[in-house]
Biopython code that builds the backbone (N, CA, C, O; Angstrom):
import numpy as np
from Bio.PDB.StructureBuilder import StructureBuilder

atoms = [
    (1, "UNK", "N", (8.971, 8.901, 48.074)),
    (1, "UNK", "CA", (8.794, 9.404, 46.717)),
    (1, "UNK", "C", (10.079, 9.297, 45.905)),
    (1, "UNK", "O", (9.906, 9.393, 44.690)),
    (2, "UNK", "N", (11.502, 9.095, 46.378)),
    (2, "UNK", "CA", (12.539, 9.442, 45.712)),
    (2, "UNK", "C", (13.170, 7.839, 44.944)),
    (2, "UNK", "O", (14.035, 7.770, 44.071)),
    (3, "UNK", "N", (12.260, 6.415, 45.736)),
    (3, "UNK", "CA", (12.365, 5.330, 45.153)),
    (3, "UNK", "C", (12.004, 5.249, 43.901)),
    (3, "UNK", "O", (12.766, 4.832, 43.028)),
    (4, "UNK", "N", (10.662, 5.685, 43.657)),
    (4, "UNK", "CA", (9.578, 5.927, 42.748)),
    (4, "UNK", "C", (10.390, 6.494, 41.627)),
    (4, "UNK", "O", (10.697, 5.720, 40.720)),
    (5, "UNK", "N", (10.771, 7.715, 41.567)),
    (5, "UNK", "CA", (11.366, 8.645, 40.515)),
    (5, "UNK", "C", (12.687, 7.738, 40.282)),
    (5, "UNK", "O", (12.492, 7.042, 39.286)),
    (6, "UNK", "N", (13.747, 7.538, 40.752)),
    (6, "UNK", "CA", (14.799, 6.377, 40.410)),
    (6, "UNK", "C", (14.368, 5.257, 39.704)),
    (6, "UNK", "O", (14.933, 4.892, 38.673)),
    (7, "UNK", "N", (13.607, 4.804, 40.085)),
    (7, "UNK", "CA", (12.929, 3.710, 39.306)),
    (7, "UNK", "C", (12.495, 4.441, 38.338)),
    (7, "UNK", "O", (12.786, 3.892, 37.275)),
    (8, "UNK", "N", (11.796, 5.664, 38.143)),
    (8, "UNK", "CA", (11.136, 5.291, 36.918)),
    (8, "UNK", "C", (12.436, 5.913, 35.631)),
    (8, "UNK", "O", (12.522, 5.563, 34.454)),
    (9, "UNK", "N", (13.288, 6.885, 36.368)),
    (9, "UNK", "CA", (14.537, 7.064, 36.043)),
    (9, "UNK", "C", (15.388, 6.133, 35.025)),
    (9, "UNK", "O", (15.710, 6.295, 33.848)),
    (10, "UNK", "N", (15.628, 5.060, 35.986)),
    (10, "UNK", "CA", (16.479, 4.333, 35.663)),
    (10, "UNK", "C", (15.489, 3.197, 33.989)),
    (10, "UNK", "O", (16.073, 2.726, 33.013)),
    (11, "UNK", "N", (14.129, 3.132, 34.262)),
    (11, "UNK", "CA", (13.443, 2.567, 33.416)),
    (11, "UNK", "C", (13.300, 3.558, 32.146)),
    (11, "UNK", "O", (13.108, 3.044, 31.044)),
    (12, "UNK", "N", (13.364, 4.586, 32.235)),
    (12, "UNK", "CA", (13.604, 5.519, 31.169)),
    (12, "UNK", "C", (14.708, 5.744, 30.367)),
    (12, "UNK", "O", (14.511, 6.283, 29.279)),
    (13, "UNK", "N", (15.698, 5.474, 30.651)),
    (13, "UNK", "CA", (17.280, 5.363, 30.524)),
    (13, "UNK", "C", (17.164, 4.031, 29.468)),
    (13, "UNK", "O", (17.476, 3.919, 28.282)),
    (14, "UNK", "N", (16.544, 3.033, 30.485)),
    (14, "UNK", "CA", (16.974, 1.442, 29.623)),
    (14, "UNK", "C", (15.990, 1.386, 28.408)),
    (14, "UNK", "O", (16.026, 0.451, 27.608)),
    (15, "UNK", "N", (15.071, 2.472, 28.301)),
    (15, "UNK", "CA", (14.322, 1.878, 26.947)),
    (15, "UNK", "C", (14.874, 3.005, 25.978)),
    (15, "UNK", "O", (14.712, 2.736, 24.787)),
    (16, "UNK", "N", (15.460, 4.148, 26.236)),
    (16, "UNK", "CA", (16.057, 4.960, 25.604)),
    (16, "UNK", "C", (17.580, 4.193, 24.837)),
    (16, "UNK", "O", (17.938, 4.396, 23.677)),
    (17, "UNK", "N", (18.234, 3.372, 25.768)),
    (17, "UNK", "CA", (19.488, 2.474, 25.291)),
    (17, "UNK", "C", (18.584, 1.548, 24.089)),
    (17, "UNK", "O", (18.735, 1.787, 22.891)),
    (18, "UNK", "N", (17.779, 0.633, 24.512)),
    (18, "UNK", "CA", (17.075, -0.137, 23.860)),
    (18, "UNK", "C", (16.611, 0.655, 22.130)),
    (18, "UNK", "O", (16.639, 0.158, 21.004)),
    (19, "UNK", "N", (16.305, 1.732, 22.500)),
    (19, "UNK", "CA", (15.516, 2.448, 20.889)),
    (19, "UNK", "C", (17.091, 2.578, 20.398)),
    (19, "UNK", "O", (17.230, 1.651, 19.599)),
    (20, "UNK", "N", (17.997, 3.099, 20.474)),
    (20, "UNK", "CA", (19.581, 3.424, 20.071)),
    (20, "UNK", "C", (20.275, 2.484, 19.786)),
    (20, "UNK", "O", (21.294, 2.509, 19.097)),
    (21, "UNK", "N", (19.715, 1.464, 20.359)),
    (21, "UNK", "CA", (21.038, 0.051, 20.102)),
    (21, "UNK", "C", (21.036, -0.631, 18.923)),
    (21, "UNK", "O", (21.770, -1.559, 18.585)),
    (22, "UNK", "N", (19.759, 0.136, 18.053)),
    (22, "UNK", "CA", (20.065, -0.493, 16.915)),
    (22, "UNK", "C", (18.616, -1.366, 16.923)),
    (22, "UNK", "O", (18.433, -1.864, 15.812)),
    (23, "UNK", "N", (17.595, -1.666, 17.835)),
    (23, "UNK", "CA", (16.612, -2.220, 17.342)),
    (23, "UNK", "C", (15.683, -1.581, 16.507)),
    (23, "UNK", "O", (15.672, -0.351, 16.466)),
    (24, "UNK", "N", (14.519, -2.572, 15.508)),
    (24, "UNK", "CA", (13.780, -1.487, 14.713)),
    (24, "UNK", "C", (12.846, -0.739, 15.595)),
    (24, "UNK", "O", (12.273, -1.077, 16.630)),
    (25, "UNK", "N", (12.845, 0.220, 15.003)),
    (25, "UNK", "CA", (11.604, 1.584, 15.383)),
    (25, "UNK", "C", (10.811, 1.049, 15.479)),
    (25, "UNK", "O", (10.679, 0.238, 14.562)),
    (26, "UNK", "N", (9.493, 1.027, 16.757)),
    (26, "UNK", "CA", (8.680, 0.178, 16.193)),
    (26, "UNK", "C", (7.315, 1.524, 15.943)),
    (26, "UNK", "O", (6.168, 1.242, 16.291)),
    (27, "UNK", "N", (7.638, 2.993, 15.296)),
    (27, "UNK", "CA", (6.857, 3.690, 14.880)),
    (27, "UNK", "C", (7.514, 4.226, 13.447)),
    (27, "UNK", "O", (7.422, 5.397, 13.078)),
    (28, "UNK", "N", (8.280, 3.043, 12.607)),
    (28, "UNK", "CA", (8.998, 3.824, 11.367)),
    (28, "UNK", "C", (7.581, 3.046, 10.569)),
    (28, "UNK", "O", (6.998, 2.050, 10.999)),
    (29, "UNK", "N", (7.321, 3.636, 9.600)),
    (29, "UNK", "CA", (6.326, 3.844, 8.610)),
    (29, "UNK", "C", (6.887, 2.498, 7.227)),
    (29, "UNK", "O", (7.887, 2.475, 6.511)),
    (30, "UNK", "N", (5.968, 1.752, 7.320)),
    (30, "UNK", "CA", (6.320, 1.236, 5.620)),
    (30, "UNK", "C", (6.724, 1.706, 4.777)),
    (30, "UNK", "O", (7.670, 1.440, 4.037)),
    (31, "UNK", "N", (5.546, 2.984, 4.846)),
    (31, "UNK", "CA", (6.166, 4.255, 3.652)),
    (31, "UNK", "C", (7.245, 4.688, 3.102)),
    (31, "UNK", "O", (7.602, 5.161, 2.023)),
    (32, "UNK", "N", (7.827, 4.318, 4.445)),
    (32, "UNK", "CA", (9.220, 5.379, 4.868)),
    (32, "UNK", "C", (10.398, 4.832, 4.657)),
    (32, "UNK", "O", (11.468, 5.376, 4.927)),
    (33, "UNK", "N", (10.226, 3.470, 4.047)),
    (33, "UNK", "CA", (11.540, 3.066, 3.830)),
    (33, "UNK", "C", (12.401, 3.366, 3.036)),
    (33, "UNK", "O", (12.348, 3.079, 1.840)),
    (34, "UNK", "N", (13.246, 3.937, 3.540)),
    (34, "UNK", "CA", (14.809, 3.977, 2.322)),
    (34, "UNK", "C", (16.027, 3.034, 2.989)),
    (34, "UNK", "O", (17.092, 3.616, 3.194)),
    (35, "UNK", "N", (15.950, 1.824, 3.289)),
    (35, "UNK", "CA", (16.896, 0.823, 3.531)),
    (35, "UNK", "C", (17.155, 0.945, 2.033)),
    (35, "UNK", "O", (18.275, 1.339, 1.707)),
    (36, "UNK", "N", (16.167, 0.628, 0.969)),
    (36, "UNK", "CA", (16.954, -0.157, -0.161)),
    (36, "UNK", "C", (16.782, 1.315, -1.376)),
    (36, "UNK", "O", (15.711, 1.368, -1.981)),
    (37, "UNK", "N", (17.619, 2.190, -1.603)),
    (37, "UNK", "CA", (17.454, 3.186, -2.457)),
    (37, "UNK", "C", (16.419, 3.099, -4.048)),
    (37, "UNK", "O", (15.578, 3.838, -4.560)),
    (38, "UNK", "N", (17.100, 1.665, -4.439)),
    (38, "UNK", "CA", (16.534, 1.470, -5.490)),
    (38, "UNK", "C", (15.437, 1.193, -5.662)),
    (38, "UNK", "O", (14.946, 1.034, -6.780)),
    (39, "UNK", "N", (14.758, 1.067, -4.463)),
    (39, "UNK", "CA", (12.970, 0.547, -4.749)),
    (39, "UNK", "C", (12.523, 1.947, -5.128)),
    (39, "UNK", "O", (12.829, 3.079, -4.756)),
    (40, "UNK", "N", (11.610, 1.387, -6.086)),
    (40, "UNK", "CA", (10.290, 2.563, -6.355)),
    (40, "UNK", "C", (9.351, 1.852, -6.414)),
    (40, "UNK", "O", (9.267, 0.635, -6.249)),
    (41, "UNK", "N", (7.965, 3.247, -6.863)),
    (41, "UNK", "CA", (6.890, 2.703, -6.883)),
    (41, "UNK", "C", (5.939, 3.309, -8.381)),
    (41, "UNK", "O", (6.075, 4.145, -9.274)),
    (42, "UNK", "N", (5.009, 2.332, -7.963)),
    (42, "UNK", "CA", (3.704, 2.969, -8.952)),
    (42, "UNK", "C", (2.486, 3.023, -9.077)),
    (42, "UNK", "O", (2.154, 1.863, -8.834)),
    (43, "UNK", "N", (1.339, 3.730, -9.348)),
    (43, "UNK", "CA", (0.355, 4.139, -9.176)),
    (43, "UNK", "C", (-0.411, 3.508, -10.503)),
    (43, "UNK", "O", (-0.144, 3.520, -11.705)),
    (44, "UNK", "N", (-1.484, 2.953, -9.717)),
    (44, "UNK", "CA", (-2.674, 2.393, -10.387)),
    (44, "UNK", "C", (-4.111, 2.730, -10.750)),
    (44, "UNK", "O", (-5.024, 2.261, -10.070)),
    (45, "UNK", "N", (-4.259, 3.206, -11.375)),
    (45, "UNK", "CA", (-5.832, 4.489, -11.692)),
    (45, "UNK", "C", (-6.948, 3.357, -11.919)),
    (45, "UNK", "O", (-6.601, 2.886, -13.003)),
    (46, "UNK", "N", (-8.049, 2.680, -11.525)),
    (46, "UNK", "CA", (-8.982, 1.960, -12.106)),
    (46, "UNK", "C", (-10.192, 3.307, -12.633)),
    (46, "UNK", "O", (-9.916, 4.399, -12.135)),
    (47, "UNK", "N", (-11.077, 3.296, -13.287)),
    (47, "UNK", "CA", (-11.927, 4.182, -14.183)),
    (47, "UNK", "C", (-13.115, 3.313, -14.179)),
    (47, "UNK", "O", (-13.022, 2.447, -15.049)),
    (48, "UNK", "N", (-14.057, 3.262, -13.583)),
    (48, "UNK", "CA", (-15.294, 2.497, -13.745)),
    (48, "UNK", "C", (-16.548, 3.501, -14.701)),
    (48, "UNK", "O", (-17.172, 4.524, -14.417)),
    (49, "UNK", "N", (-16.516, 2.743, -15.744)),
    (49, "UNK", "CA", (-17.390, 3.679, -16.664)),
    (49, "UNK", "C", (-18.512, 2.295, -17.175)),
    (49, "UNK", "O", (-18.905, 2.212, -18.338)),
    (50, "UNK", "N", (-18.951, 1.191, -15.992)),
    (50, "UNK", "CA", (-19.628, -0.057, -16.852)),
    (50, "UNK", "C", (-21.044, -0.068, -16.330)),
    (50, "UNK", "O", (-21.948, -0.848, -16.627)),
    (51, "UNK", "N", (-21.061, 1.158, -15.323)),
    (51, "UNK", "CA", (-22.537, 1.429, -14.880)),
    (51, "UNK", "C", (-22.743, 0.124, -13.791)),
    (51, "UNK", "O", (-23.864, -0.379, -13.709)),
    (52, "UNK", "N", (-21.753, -0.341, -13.057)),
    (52, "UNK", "CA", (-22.294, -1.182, -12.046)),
    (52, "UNK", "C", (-21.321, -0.950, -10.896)),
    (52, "UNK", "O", (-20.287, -0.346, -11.183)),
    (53, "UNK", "N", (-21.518, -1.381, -9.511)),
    (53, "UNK", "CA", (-20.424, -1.185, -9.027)),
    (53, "UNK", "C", (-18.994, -2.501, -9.139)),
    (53, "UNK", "O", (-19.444, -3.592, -9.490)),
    (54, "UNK", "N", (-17.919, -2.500, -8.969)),
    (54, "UNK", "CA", (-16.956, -3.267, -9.667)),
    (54, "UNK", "C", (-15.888, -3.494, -7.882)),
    (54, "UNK", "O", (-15.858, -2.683, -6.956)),
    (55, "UNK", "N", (-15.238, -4.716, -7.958)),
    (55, "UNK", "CA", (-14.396, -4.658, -6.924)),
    (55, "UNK", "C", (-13.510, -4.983, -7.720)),
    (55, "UNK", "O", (-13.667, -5.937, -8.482)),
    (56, "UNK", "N", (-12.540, -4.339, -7.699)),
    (56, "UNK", "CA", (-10.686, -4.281, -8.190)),
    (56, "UNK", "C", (-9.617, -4.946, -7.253)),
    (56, "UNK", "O", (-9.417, -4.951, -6.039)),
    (57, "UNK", "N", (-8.971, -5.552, -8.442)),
    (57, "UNK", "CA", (-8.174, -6.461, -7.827)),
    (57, "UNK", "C", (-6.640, -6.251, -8.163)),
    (57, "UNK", "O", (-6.749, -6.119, -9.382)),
    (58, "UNK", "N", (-5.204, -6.124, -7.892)),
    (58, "UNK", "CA", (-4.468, -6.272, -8.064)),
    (58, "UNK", "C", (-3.489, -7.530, -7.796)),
    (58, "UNK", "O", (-3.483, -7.982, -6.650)),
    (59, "UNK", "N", (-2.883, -7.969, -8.512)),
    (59, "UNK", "CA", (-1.927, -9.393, -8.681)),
    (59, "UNK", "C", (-3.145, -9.946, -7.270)),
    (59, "UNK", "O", (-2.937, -9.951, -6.056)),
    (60, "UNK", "N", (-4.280, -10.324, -7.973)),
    (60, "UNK", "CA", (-5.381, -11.462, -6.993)),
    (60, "UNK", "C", (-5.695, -10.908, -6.388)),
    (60, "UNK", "O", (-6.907, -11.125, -6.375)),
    (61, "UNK", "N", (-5.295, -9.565, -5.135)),
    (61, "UNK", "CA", (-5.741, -9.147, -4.029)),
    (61, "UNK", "C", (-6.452, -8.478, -4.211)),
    (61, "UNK", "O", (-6.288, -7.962, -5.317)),
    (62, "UNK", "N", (-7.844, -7.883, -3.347)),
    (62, "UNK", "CA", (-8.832, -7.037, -3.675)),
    (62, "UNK", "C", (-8.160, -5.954, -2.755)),
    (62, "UNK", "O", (-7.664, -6.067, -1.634)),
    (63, "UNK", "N", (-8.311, -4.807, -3.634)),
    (63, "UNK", "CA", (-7.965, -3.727, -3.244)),
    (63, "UNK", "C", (-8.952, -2.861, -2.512)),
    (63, "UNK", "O", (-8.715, -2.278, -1.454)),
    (64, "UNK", "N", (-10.259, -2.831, -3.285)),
    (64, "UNK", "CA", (-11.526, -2.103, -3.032)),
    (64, "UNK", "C", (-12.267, -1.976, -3.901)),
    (64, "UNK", "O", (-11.921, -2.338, -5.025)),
    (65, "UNK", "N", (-13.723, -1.338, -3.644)),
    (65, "UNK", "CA", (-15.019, -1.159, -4.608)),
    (65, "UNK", "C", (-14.845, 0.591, -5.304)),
    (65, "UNK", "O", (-14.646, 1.699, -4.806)),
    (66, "UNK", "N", (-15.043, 0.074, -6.649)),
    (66, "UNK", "CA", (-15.306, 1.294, -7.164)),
    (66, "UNK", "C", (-16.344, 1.768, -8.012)),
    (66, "UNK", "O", (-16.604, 1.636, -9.208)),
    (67, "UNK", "N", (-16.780, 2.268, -7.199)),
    (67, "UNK", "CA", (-18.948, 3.176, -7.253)),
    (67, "UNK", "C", (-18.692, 3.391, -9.378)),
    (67, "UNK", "O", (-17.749, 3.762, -10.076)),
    (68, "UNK", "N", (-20.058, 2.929, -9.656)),
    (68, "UNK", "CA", (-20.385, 3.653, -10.368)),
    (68, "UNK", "C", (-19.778, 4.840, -11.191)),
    (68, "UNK", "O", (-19.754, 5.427, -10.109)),
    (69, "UNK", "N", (-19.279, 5.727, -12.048)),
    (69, "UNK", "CA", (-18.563, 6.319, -12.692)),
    (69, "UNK", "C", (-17.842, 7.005, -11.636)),
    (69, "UNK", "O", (-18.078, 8.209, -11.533)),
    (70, "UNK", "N", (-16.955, 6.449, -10.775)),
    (70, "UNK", "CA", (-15.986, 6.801, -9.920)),
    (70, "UNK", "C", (-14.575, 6.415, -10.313)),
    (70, "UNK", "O", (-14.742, 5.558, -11.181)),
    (71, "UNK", "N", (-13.284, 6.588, -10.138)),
    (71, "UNK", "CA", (-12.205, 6.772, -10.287)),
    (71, "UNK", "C", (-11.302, 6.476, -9.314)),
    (71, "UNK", "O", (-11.085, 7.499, -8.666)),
    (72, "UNK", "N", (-10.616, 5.461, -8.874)),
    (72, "UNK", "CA", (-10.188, 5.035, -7.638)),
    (72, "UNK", "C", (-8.288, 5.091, -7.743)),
    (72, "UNK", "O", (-7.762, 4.181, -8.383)),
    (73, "UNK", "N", (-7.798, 5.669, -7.397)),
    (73, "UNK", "CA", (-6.423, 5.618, -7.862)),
    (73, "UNK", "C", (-5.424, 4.962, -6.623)),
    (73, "UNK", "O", (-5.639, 5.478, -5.527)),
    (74, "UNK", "N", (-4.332, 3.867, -6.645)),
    (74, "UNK", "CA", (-3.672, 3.103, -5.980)),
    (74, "UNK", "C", (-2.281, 3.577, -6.062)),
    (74, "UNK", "O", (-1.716, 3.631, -7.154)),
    (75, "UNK", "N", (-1.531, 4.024, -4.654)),
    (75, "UNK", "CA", (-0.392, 4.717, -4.821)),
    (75, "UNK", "C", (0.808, 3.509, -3.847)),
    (75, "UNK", "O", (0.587, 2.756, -2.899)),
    (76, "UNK", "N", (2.022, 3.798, -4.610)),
    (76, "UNK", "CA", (2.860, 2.984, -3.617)),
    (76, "UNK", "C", (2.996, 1.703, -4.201)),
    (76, "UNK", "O", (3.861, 0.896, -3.862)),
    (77, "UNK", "N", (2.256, 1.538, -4.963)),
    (77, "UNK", "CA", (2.961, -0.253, -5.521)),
    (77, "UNK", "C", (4.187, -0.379, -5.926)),
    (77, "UNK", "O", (4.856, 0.642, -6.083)),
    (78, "UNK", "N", (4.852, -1.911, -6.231)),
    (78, "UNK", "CA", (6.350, -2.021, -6.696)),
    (78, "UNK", "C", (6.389, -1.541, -7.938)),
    (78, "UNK", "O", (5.484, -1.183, -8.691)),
    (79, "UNK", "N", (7.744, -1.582, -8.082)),
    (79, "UNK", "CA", (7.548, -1.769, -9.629)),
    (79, "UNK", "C", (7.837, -2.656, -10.583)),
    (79, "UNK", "O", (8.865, -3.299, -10.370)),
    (80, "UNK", "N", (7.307, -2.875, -11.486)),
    (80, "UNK", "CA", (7.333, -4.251, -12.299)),
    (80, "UNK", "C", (6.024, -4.912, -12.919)),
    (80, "UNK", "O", (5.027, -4.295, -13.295)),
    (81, "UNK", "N", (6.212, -6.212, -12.951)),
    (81, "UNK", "CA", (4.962, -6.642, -13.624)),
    (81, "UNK", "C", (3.748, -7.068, -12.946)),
    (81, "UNK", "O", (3.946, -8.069, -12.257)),
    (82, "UNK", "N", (2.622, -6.654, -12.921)),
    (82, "UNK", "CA", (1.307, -6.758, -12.663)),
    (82, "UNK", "C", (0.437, -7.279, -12.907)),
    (82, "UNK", "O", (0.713, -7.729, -14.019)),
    (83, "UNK", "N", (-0.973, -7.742, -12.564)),
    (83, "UNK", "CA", (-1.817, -8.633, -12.982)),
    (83, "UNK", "C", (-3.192, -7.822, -12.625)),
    (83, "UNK", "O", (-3.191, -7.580, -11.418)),
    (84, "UNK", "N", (-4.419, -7.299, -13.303)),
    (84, "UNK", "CA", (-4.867, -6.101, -13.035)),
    (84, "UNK", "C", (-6.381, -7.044, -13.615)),
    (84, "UNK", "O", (-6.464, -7.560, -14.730)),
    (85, "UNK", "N", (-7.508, -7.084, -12.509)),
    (85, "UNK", "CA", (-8.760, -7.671, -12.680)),
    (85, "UNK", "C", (-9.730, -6.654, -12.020)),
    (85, "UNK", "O", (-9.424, -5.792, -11.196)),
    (86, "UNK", "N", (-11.163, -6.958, -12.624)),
    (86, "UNK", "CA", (-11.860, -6.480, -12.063)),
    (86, "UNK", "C", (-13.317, -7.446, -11.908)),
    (86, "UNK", "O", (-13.205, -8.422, -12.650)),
    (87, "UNK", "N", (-14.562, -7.449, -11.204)),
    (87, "UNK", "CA", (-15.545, -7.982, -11.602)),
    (87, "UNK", "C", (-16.878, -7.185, -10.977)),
    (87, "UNK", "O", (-16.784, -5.997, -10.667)),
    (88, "UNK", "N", (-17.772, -7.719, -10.862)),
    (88, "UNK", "CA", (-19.112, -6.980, -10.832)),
    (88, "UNK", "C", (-20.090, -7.869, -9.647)),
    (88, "UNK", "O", (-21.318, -7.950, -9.698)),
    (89, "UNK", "N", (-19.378, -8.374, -8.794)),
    (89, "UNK", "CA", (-19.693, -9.210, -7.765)),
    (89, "UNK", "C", (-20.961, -10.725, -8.655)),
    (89, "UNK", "O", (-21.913, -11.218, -8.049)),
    (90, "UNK", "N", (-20.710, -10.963, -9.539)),
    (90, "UNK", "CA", (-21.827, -11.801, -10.271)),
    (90, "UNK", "C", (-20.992, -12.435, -11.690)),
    (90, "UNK", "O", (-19.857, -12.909, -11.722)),
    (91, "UNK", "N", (-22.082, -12.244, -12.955)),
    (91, "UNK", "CA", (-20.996, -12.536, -13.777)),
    (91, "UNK", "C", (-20.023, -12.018, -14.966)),
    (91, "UNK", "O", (-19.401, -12.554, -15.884)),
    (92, "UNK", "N", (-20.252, -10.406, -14.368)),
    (92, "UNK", "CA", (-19.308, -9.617, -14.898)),
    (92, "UNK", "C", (-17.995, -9.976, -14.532)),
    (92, "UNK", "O", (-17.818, -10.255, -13.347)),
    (93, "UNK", "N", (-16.817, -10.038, -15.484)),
    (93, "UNK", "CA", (-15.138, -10.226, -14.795)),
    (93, "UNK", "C", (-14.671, -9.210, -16.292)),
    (93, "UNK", "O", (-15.213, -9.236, -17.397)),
    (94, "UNK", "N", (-13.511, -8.379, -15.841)),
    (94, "UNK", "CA", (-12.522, -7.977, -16.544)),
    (94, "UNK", "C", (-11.121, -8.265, -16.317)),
    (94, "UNK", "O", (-10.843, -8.492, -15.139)),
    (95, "UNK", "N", (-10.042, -8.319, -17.259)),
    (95, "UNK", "CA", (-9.114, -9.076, -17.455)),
    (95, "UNK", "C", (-9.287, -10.437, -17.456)),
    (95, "UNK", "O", (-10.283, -11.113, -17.713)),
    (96, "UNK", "N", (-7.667, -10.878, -16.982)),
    (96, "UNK", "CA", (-6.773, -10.208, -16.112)),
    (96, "UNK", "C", (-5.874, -9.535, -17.317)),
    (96, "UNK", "O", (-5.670, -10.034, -18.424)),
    (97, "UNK", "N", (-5.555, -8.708, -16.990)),
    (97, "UNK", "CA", (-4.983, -7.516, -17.978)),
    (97, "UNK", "C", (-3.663, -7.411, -17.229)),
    (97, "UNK", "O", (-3.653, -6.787, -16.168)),
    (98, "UNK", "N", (-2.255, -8.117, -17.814)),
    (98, "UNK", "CA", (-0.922, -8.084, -17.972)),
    (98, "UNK", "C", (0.123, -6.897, -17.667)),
    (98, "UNK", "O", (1.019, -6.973, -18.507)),
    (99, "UNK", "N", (0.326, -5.901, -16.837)),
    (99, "UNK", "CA", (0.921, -4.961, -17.063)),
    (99, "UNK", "C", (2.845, -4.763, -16.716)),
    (99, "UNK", "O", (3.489, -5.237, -15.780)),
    (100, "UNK", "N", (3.135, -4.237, -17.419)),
    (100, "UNK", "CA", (4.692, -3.900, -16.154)),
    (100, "UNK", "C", (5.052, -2.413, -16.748)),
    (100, "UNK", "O", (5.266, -1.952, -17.869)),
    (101, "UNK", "N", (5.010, -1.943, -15.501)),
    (101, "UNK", "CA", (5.700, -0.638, -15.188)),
    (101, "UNK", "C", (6.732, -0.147, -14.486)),
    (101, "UNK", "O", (6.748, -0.420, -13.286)),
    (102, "UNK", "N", (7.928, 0.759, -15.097)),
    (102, "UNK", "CA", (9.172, 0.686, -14.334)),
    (102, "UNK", "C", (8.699, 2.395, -13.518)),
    (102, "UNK", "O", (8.016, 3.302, -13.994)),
    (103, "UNK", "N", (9.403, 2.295, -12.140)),
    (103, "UNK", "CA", (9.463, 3.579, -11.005)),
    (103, "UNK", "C", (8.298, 4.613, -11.852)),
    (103, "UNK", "O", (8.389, 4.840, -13.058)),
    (104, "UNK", "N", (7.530, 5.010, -11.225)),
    (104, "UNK", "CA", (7.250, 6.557, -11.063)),
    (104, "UNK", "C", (5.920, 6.345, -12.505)),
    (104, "UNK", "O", (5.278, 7.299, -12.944)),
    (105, "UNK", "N", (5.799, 5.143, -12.925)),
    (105, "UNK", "CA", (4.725, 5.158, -13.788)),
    (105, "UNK", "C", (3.487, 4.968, -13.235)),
    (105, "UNK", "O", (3.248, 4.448, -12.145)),
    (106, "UNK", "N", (2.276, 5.661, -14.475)),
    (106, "UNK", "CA", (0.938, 5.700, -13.731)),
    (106, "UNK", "C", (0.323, 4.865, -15.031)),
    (106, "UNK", "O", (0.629, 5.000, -16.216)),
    (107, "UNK", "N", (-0.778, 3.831, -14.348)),
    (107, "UNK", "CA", (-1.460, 3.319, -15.898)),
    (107, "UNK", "C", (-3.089, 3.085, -15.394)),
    (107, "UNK", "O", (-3.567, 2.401, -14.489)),
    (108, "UNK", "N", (-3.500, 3.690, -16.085)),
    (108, "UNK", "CA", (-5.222, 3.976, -15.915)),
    (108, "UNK", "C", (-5.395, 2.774, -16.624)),
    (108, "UNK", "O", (-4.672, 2.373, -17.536)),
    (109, "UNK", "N", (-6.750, 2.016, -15.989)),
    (109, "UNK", "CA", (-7.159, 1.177, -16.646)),
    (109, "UNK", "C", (-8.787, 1.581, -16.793)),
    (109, "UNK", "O", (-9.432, 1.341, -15.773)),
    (110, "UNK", "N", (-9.587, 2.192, -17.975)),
    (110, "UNK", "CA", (-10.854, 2.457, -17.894)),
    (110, "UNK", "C", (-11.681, 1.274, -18.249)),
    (110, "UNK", "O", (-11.437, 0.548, -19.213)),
    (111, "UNK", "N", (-12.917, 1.077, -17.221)),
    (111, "UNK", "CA", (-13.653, -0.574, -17.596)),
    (111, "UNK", "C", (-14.845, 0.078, -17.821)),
    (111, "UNK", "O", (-15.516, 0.835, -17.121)),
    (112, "UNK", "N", (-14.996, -0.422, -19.079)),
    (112, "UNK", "CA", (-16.401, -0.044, -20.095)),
    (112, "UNK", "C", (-17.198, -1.162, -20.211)),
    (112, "UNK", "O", (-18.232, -1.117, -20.878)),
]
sb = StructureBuilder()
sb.init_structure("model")
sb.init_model(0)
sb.init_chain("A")
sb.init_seg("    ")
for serial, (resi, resn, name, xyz) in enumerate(atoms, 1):
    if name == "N":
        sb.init_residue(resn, " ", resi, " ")
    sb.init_atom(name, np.array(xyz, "f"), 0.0, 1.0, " ", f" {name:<3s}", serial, name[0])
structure = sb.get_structure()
């Protein structure tokens, strides 16, 4: 039994050196970054008021569906300039609607 515990000893030790030596965390959070102080972010409100359901898109990427007079709000984006679409899976499309926002701004976009 006393091989066993040394071994697992000594294997406990080397991944403890390994997390300390400076490699990345591999449980640190995206979220969580403060490497670069100056990044911020910003929040994106879509407002579906067009009576259909709508999939939202930010700079091209689909973000998600938003129901019927539902309200879908997007937290954590960069900050800066934006490209803000929506469509109706057919031949409804809105935008693309131009935006830029500096740190800590919120911009609702309501689609009527």
């Amino acid at each position: 039994m006393k091989p066993i515990f040394h071994r697992l000893t000594i294997v406990c030790l080397l991944a403890c050196l390994l997390l300390l030596s400076g490699c990345e965390n591999p449980f640190a959070s995206d979220d969580d970054d403060n490497t670069n102080p100056g990044t911020t972010t910003v929040t994106f409100v879509y407002v579906n008021q067009t009576g259909q359901r709508l999939r939202v898109y930010l700079d091209g990427v689909l973000l998600s569906f938003v129901e019927i007079g539902q309200t879908q709000s997007y937290d954590n984006n960069p900050a800066g300039a934006h490209t803000l679409t929506a469509d109706n899976f057919s031949s409804g499309n809105w935008g693309p609607l131009q935006v830029t926002l500096s740190g800590g701004e919120t911009y609702t976009w309501t689609l009527r």
